[in-house]
C-alpha positions in Angstrom: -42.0 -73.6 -89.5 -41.4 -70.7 -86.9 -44.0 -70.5 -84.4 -46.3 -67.2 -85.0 -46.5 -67.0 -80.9 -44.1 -63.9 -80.7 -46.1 -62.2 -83.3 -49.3 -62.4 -82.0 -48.4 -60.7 -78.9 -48.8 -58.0 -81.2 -52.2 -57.9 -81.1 -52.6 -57.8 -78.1 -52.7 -61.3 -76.9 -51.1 -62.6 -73.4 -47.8 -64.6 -73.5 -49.9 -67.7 -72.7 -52.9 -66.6 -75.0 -50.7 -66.9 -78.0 -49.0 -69.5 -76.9 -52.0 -71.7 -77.1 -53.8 -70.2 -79.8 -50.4 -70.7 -81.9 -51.0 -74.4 -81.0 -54.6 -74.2 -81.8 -53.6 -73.1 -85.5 -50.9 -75.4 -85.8 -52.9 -78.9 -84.6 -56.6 -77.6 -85.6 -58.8 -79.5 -83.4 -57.2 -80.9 -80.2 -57.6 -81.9 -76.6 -56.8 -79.7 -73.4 -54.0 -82.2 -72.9 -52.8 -82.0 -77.1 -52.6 -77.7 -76.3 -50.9 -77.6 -73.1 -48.3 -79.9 -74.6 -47.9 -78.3 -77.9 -47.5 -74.5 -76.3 -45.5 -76.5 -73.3 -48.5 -74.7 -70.8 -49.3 -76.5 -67.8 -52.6 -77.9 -68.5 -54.7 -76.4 -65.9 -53.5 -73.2 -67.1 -54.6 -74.4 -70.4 -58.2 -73.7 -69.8 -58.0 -70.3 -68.4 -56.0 -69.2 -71.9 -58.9 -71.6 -73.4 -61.5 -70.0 -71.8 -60.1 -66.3 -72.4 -59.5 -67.0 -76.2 -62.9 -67.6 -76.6 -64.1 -64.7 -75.4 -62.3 -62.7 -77.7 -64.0 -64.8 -80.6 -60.8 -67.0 -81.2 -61.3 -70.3 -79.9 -64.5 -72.8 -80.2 -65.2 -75.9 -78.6 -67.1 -79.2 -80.0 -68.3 -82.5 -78.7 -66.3 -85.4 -80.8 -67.9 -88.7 -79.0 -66.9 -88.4 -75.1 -63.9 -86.0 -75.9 -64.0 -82.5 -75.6 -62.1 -80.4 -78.2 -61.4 -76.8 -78.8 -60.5 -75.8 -82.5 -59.0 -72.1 -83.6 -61.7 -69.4 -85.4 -60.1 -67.8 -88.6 -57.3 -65.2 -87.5 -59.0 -62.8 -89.5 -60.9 -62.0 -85.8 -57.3 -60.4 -85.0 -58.7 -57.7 -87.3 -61.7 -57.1 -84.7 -59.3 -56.8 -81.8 -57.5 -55.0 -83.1 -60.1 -52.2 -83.8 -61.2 -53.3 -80.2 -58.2 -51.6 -78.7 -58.2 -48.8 -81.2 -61.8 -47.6 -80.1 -60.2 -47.9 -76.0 -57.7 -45.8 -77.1 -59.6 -43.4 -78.5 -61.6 -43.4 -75.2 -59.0 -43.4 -73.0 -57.1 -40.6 -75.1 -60.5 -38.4 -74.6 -60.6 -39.2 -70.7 -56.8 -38.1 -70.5 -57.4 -35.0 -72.5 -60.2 -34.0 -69.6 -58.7 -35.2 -66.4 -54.7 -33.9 -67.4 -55.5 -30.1 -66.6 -57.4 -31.6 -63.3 -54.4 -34.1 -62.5 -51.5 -32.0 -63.3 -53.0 -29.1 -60.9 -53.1 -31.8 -58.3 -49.5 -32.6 -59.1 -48.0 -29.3 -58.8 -50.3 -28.6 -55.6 -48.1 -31.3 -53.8 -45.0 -28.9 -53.6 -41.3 -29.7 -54.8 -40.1 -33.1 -56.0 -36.6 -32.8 -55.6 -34.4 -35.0 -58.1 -31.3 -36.7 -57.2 -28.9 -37.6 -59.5 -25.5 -39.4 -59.1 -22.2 -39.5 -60.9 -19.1 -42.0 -61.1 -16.0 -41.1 -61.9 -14.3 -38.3 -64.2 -16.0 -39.0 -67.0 -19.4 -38.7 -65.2 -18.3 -35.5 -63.8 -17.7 -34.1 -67.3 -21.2 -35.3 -67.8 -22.7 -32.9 -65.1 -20.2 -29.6 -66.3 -21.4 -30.4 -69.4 -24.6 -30.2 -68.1 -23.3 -26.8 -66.6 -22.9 -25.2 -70.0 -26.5 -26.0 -71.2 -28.4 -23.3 -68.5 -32.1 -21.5 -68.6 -30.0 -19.0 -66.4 -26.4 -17.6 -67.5 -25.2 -17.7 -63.9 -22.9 -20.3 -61.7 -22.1 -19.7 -58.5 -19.1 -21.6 -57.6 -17.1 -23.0 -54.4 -14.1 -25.0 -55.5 -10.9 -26.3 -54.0 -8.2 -25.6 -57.1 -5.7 -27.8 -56.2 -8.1 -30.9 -56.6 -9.3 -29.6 -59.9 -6.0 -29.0 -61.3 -5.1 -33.0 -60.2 -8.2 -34.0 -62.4 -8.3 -32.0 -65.2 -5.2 -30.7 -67.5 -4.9 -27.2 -68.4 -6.1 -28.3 -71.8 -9.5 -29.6 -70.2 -9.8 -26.8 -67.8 -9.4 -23.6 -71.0 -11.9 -25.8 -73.0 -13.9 -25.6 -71.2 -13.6 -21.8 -69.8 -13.8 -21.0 -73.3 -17.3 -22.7 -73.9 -18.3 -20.6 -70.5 -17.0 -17.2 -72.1 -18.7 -18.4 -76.0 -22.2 -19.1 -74.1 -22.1 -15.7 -71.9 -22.6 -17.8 -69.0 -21.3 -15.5 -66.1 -19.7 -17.0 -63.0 -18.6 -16.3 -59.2 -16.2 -18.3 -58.0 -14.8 -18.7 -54.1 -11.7 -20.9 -54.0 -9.0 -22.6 -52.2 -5.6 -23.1 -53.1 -2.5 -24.6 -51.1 -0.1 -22.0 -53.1 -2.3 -19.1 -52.2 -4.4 -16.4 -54.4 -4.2 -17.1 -57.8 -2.2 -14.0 -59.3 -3.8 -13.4 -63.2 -7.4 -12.1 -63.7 -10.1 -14.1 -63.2 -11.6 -15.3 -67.1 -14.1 -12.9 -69.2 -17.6 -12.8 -67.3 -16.0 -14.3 -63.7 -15.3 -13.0 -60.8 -13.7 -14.7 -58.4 -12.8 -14.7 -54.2 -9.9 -16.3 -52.6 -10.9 -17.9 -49.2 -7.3 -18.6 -47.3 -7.2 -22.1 -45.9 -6.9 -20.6 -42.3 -10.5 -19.4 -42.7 -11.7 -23.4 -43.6 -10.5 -25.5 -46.3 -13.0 -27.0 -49.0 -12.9 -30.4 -48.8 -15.9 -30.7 -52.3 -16.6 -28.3 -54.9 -20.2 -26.8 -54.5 -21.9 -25.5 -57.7 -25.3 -23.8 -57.9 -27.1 -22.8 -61.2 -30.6 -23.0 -62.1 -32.9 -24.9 -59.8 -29.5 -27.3 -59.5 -27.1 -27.9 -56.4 -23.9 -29.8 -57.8 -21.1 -31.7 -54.8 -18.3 -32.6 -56.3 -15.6 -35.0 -55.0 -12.5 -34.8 -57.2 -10.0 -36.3 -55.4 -9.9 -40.4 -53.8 -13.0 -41.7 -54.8 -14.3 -39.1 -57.5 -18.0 -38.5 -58.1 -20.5 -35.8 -58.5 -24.1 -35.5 -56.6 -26.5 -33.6 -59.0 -29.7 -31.8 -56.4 -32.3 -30.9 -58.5 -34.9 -28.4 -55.6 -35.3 -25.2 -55.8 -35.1 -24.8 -51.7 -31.5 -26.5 -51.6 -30.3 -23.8 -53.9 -31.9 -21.1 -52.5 -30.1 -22.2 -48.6 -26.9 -22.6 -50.3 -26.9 -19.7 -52.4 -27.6 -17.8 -49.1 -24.6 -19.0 -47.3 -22.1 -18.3 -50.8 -23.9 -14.6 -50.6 -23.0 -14.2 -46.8 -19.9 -15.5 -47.7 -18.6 -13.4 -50.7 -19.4 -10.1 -48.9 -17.0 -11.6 -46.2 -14.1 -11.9 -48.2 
């Protein structure tokens, strides 16, 4: 017969308080040393799970001639426990429900929590610019090195996912690099887009900022993204891409 041990964990008994009281139920009245060996419990460790069943109502102990032994109450009691924890939660539930508004003022007093996220590989890259098509604000501001991208990514990858861009309305400014030079077509529906000339400084990551978010790429050796959640990090680097696109 499969031990009930797992099961009454469920009602909010220890590991070791169901171990024992499973044993209880299965040998009726026993010895300390008849329960530590049934639920395989050391035996001084016994006593405390002994000791603690009891006061929940579901353990007793008796006198049988100079032996002590502890016997199981009806695990109907489980019923009363379990009513027990409903009536803490119900008072624990009203406690929240008062303190929250205090707590969460305290919490947002404290300032920024900046988030840090990181990314492996392509495929956790195309996480993050899926990410970059799911925004509060339509706007990217972008710094990216083309010839990397274009290693990466097929032309296939790269118009998908321009065309999700365009569908969404998300607009975009873009400052590049390129080893051929300016690209010569116009920039996509929505973008507008800066060549910065490899004399002026090469981009050795792509840099993209949109909502509160500050995104480093590395696309080419070992590939990864760095996701900056703070609101302070965008703001200095969205400075510095401002400063920058007038100057080109």
């Amino acid at each position: 017969m499969q031990s009930p041990k797992n099961n009454l964990e469920a009602f909010g008994l220890t590991e070791k308080e169901a171990a024992v009281y499973a044993a209880a139920l299965e040998l009726g009245a026993a010895t300390a040393d008849q329960l530590a060996n049934q639920s395989g419990i050391k035996r001084s460790t016994t006593y405390l799970q002994i000791e603690q069943l009891q006061e929940k109502g579901l353990m007793s102990t008796f006198e049988q001639g100079k032996k002590t032994l502890f016997t199981p109450e009806s695990p109907e009691n489980l019923e009363r426990l379990l009513e027990k924890q409903k009536k803490d939660i119900e008072l624990k539930q009203g406690f929240l429900n008062k303190e929250l508004p205090i707590l969460t003022k305290l919490y947002e007093s404290a300032g920024e929590r900046p988030v840090v996220r990181f990314y492996q590989g392509k495929e956790g890259i195309e996480t993050i610019r899926q990410e970059m098509l799911d925004l509060k604000i339509k706007e990217t501001y972008v710094y990216f090195a083309a010839d990397e991208m274009e290693e990466l990514f097929s032309d296939e990858e790269r118009d998908s996912y321009t065309e999700k861009r365009i569908k969404l309305g998300i607009k975009t400014k873009i400052i590049y690099t390129r080893n051929k030079g300016a690209f010569s077509d116009k920039p996509s529906e929505n973008s507008e887009r800066k060549y910065l000339s490899s004399a002026k400084g090469g981009l050795g990551s792509d840099i993209v900022v949109y909502d509160n978010k500050t995104v480093f790429f590395s696309m080419s050796g070992t590939v990864f993204g760095i996701v900056i959640e703070s609101e302070r990090v965008k703001k200095s680097i969205l400075t510095i891409f401002n400063e920058l696109w007038v100057r080109l």
